[in-house]
N, C-alpha and C positions, 0 to 999 in steps of 0.2 A: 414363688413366694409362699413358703411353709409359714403355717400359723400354729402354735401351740394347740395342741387335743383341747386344753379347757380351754381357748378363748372358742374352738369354733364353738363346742357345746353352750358356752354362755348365750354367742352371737344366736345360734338356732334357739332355744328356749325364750330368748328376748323375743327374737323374731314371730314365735307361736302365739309369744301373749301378748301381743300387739296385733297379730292378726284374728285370736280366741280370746279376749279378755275375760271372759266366764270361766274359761277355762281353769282349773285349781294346780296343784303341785302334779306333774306327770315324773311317771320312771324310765328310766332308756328303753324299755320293754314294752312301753304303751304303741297299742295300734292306732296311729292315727287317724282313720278314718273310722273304724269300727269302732273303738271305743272312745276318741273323743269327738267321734263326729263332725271330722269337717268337712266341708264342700270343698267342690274345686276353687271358687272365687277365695274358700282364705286358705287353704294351698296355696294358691299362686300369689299371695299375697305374701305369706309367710316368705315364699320361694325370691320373691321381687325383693323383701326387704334383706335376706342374706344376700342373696347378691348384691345390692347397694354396701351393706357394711363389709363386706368380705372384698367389693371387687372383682367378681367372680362372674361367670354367667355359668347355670349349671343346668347341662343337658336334659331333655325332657326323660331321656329312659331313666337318667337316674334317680331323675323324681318317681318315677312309676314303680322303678325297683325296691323303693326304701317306704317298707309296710311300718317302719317302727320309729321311737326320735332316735335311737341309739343308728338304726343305719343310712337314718337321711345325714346325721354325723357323719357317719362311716365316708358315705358319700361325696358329702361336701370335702373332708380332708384330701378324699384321691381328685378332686376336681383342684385345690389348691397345690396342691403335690404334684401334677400336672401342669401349674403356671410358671 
């Protein structure tokens, strides 16, 4: 079940500011943790609500690998492209 590049990216960005709502405008090059600062608790938050809207359940390496939004995207596509 492939999903268009821009719905994931919408689906992820929704999913960050519902999990950061302080949060402001981020670019696909933003580190998520270092520069916007989140904890695990809204990681796995953000992570819980893509897999709700996506359908998806997305392995923990891949979350650990994707330092940026642009490659927890990256990510989330090859976990869909994989279903």
């Amino acid at each position: 079940m492939a999903a268009a590049p821009d719905r994931v990216e919408a689906v992820v960005r929704e999913a960050l500011k519902l999990a950061a709502p302080q949060i402001g405008p981020v670019s696909g090059d933003t580190h998520l943790a270092s520069e916007l600062g989140l904890d695990s608790a809204q990681v796995m938050d953000m992570i819980m609500e893509i897999e709700d809207r996506l359908d998806i359940s997305i392995p923990v390496a891949s979350i650990a690998e994707a330092h940026t939004l642009d490659q927890l995207c990256d990510s989330v596509r090859r976990v869909l492209e994989a279903a």
